[in-house]
C-alpha positions as CSV (number, residue, x, y, z in Angstrom):
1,X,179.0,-22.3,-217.9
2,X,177.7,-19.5,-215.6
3,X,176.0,-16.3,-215.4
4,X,177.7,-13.8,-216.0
5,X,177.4,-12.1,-218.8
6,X,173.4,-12.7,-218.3
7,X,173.7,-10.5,-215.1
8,X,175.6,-7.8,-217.0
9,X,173.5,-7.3,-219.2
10,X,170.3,-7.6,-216.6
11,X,172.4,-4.5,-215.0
12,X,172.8,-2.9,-217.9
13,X,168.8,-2.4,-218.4
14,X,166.9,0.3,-217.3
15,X,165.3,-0.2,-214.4
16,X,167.6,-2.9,-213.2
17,X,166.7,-3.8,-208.9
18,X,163.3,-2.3,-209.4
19,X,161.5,-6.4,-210.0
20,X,162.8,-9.7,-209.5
21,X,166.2,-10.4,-211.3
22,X,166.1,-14.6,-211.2
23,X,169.0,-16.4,-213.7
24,X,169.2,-20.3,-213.3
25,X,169.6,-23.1,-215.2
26,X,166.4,-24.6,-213.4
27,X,163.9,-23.9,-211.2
28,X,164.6,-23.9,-207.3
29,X,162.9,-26.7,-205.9
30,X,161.1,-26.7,-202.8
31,X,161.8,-28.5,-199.5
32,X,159.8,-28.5,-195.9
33,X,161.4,-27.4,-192.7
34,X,160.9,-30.8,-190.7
35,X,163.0,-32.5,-193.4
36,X,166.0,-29.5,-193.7
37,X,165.8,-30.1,-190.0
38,X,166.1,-33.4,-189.6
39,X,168.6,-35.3,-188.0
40,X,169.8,-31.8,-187.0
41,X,170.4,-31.2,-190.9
42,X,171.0,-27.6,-191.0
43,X,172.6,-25.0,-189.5
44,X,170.8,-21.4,-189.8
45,X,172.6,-18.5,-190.3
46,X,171.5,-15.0,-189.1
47,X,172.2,-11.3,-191.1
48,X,175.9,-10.7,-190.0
49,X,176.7,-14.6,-189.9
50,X,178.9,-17.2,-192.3
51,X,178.9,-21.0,-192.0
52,X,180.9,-23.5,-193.8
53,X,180.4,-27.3,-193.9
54,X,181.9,-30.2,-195.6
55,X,180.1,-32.6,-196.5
56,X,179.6,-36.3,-195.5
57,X,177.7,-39.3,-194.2
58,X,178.3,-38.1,-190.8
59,X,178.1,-33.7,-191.7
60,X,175.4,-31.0,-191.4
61,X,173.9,-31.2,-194.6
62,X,171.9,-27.9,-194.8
63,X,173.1,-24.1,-194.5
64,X,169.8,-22.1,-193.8
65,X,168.3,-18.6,-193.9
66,X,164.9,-17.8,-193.4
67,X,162.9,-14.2,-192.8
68,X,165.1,-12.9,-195.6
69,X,164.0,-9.7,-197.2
70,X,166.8,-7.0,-197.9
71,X,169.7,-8.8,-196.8
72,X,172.1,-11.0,-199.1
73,X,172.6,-15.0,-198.8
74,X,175.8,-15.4,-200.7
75,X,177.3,-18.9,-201.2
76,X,180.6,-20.5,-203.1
77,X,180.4,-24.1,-203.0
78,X,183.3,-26.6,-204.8
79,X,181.9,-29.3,-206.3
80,X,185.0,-31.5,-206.0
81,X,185.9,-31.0,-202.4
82,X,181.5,-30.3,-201.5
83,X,183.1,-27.4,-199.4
84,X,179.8,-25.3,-199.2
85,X,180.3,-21.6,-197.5
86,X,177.6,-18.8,-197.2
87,X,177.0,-15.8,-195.3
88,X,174.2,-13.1,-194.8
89,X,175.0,-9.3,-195.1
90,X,172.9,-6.5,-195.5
91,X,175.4,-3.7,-196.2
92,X,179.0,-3.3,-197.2
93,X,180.6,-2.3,-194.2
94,X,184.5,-2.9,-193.6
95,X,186.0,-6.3,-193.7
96,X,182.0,-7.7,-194.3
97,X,183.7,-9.8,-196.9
98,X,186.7,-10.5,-195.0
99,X,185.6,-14.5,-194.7
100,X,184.4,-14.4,-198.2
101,X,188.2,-13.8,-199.4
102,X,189.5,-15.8,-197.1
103,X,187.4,-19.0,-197.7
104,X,188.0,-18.3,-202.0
105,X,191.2,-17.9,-201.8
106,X,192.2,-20.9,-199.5
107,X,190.3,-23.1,-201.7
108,X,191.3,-21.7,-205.0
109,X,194.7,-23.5,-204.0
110,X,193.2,-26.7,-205.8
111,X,194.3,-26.9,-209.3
112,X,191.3,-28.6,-210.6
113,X,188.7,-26.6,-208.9
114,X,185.2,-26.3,-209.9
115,X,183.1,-23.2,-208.0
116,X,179.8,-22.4,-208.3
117,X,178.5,-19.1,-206.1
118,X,174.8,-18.0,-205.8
119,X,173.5,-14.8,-205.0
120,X,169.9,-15.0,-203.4
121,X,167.7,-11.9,-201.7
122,X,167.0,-8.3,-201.3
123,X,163.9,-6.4,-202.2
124,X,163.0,-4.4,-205.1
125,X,164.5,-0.4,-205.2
126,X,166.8,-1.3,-203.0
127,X,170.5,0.1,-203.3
128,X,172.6,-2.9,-205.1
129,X,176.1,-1.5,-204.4
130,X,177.1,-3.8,-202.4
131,X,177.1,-6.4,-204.9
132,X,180.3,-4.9,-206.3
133,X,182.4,-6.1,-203.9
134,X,181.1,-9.6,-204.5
135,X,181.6,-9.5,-208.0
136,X,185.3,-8.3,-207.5
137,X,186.3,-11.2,-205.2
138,X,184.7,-13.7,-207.2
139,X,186.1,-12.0,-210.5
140,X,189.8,-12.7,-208.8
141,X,189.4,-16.0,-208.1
142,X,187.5,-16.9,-210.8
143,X,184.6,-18.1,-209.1
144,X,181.4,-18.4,-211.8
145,X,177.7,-17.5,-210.9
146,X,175.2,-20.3,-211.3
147,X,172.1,-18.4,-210.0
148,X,171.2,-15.2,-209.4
149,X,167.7,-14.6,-207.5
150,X,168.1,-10.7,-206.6
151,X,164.8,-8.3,-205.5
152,X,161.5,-8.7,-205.8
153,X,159.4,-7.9,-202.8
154,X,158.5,-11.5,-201.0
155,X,160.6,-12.7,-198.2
156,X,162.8,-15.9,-198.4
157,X,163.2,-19.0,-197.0
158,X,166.5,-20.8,-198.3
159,X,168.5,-23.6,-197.7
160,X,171.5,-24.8,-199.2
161,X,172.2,-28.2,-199.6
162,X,176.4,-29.3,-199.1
163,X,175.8,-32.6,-200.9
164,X,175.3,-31.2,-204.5
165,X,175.4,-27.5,-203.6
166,X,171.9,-26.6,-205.1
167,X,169.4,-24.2,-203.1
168,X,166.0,-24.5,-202.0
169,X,162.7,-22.7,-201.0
170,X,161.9,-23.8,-197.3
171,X,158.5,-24.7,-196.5
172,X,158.3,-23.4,-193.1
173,X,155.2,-25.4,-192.2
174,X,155.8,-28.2,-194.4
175,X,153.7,-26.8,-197.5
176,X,153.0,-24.5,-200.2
177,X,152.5,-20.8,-199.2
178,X,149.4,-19.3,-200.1
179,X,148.8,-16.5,-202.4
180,X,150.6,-13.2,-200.5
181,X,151.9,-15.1,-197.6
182,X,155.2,-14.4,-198.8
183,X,154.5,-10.7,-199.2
184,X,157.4,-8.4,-197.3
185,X,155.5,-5.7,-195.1
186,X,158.5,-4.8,-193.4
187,X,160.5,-1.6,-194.8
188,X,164.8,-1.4,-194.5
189,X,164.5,0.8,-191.7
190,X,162.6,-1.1,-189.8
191,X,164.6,-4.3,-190.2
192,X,167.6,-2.2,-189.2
193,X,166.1,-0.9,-186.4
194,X,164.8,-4.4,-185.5
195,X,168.8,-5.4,-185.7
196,X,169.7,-3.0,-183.4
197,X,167.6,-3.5,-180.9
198,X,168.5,-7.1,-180.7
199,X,172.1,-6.2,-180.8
200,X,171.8,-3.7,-177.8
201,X,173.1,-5.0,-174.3
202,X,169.9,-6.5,-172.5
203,X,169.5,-5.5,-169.2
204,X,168.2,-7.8,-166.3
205,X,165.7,-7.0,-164.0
């Protein structure tokens, strides 16, 4: 089972990325920070960044992202193998998806495989083409969507989980967020600017 025919016809809709587009087949449970950390659990993942894990007794168990807003947590996870990949973009620029094909079709070599993908993140009027891409390199491998969490104007806090390949909401001080603490204040331009300076070569002093 998966999602989507759901998502088509969410996109078909008028207004379609102007609210929260959420399709599951159960609510995303919450976990705190100190536990997604602990051990060394996770691995956090920043825009422009893929991970991949496979689980074990002795593996990173978490993929994270937190402070997301209009970027894209994408994941594919096999449930036989507990492979679990994900990556954050924020727009379709060449070869972005270049380890997204790579890690689908490598895997897809198992006969019996059984995918499930996620698409979390971005914020409300935001341009949505660059889900296309996505859904054509899932579409060739056959990978099926199990949840869909797209828009809406809060930021995220998400971690992945390689032992059963479900997602959670991150507490990032180890409880429940307060009415509007979530709220995204930020605009796209200013996270993009924020990107570049933090890109740009640092100079010493």
């Amino acid at each position: 089972m998966s999602l989507e025919k759901a998502l088509d016809d969410e996109m078909k809709k008028p207004g379609f990325g102007t609210a929260n587009c959420h399709l599951s087949f159960k609510e995303r449970p919450h976990i705190s920070k100190s536990k997604v950390d602990m051990a060394d659990g996770a691995t956090y993942i920043n825009i422009g960044e893929s991970a991949k894990v496979r689980y074990s007794a002795t593996s990173i168990k978490y993929i994270a992202a937190v402070n997301m807003t209009y970027d894209l947590l994408l994941s594919v996870y096999d449930v036989d193998t507990k492979d679990l990949f994900a990556m954050r973009v924020l727009k379709p620029v060449p070869d972005v998806f270049k380890a997204l094909e790579k890690h689908v079709s490598e895997i897809n070599r198992n006969k019996y495989k059984r995918f499930e993908a996620r698409l979390i993140g971005m914020q409300n009027k935001q341009d949505y083409s660059i889900l296309m891409p996505i859904f054509k390199i899932l579409g060739k491998y056959n990978v099926p969507v199990v949840e869909v969490d797209l828009f809406g104007d809060q930021i995220r806090h998400i971690a992945l989980e390689a032992l059963l390949g479900v997602s959670f909401n991150v507490l990032l001080l180890d409880r429940i967020y307060r009415p509007g603490e979530l709220n995204n204040q930020m605009t796209q331009e200013q996270l993009e600017a924020q990107l570049m300076k933090s890109a740009a070569p640092q100079v010493k002093k």
